[in-house]
N, C-alpha and C positions, 0 to 999 in steps of 0.2 A: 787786161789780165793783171796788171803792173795793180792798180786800185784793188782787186778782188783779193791780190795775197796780202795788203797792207792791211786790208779791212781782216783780212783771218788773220795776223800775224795780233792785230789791236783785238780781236776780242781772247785767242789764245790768252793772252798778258793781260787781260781784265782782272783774274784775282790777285795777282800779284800788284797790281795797280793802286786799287782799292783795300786791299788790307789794312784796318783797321783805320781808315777814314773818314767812317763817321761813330768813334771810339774819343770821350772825352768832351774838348770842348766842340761850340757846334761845328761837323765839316760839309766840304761841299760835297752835293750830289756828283754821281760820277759825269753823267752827260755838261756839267758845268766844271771842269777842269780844265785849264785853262782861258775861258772863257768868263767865270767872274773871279774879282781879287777873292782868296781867302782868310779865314780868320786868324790870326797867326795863334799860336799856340806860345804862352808867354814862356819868358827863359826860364823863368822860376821857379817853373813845375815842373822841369826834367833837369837830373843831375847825369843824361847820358844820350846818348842818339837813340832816337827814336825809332832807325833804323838798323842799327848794328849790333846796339847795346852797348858798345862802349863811352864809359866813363867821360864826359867831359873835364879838361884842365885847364889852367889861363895859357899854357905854353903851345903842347903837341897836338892838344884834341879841342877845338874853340868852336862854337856854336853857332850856327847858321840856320837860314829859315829857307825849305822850300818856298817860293812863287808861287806853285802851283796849287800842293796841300794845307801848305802851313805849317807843316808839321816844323819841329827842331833837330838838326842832325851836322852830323860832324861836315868836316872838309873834302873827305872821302866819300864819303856817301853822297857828296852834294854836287858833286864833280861832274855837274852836267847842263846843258842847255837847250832849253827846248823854248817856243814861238809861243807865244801867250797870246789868246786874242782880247783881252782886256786891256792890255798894253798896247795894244796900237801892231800888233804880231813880231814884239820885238823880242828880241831873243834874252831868255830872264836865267837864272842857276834855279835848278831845278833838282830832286832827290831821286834815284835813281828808277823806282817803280813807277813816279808821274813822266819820266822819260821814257820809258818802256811804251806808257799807254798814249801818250801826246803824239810820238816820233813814229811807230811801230818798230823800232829799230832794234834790234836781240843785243842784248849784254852778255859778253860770256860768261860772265859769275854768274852762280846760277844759286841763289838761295830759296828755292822754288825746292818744297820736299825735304826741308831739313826738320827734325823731330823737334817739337817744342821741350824743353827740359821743365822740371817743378817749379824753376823761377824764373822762368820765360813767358809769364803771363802779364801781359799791362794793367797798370794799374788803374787806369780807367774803366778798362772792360772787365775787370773781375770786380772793381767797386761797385757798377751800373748791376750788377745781380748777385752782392754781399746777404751778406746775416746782419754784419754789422761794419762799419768802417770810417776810419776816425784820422786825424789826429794825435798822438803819444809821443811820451820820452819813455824810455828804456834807460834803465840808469846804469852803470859800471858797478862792478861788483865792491867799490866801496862807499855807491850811494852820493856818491856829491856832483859828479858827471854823468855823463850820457848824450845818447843818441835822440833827436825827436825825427820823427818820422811818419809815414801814411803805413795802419797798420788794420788787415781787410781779413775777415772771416768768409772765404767765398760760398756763396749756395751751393755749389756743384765740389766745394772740395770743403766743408766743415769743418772736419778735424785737424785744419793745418791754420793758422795763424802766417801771412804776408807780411814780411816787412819790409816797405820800400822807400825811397829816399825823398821822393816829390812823388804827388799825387796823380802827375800823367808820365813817369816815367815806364817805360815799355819792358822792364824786369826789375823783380825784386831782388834786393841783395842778399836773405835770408829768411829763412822760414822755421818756425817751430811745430813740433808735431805736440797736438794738444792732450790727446787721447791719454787716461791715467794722471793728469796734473792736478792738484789739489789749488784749489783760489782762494786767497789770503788776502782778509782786510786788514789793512793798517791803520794806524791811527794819524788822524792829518799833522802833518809835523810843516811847519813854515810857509802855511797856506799853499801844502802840496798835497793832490788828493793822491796818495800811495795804495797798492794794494800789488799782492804776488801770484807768479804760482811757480808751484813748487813739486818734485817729484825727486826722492832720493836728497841729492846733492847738490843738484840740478835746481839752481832759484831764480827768477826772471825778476825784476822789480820795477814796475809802471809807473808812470805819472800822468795822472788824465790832468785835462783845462778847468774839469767841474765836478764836482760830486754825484751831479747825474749822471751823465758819461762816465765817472770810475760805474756806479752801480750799473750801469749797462753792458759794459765792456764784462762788469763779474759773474754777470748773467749771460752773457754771452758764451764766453769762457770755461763753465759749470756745464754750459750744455752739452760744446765739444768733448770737456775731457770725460765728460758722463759716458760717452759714444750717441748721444743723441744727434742723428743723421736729417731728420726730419720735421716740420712743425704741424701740429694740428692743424684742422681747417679754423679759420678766423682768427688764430694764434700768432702775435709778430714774434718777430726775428728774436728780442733779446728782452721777453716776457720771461 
């Protein structure tokens, strides 16, 4: 009996397990967790946990690699240990939902049903089925600074532009609604390929890597604020 409620308690806590696990770089199937090393997911591409969302820092919030997924995630969220059998079933730090599925053991925080918010979308998973998604600086509004960042037109949300900080960070820090924006080519100034858009008061100003990616990005762009929600058949993303 003791086995029968460990095995219901393990497949209950399967989607919480798997969530967003094979999202990004490649992960492991679920029946292989714990059982082969994973591929770690490098620091680089997340500027936050993976699984909380918060922020990483050098001091309070420092960066750790599940054992089991790979994934990256703070100190809190890692605060656990489960039996690895790749390891020889030695006990590894592990992130809280490959403890749930390894252990069958219930955690009383339950983030199981909490509503995703408009920038609670990974940036992996809404890349892997984008319009378009790149690369950019955003510049400050006197043009000599800015922000570069992973900036994603999703298929299922068009009219909003994603801006996130690394390319497998697991929420965006802001988002622009595209719809009514007028797109503005600039003239390349210091071998920077520039272009805007613009609405009222309201001016955004880009910096693509290349001349083709600005013009795809304009096209891209053009479409949303158009309200163009859909692409003909045989038609790409950012024609």
């Amino acid at each position: 009996q003791d086995a029968i409620d460990r095995k219901e308690k393990r497949s209950e806590t399967f989607k919480t397990a798997v969530r967003g696990l094979e999202m990004g770089t490649p992960a492991l199937k679920t029946e292989e967790l714990g059982r082969r090393a994973p591929q770690w997911v490098r620091d680089n591409l997340v500027t936050m946990c993976m699984r909380c969302k918060e922020p990483f820092n050098a001091i309070m919030r420092r960066r750790h690699h599940c054992r089991a997924c790979g994934y990256v995630v703070c100190a809190r969220c890692s605060d656990y240990k489960a039996e690895l059998q790749y390891d020889g079933n030695r006990l590894n730090r592990v992130c809280q939902e490959c403890y749930v599925f390894l252990t069958g053991h219930v955690v009383l925080e339950d983030r199981e049903g909490k509503h995703k918010g408009i920038l609670e979308k990974g940036a992996a998973e809404v890349s892997g089925r984008s319009l378009l998604c790149s690369s950019l600086q955003l510049l400050d509004k006197n043009g000599k600074g800015g922000t570069r960042g992973w900036f994603v037109i999703p298929q299922d949300d068009p009219l909003v532009l994603y801006i996130y900080a690394a390319p497998q960070d697991v929420r965006a820090h802001t988002s622009i609604p595209l719809l009514g924006y007028e797109v503005r080519d600039l003239p390349q100034g210091d071998s920077r390929h520039l272009f805007q858009l613009a609405q009222s008061r309201q001016v955004y100003t880009f910096v693509a890597d290349t001349e083709e990616l600005k013009r795809r990005w304009m096209r891209a762009m053009a479409r949303s604020a158009a309200g163009i929600t859909h692409l003909e058949e045989g038609e790409d993303a950012d024609s």
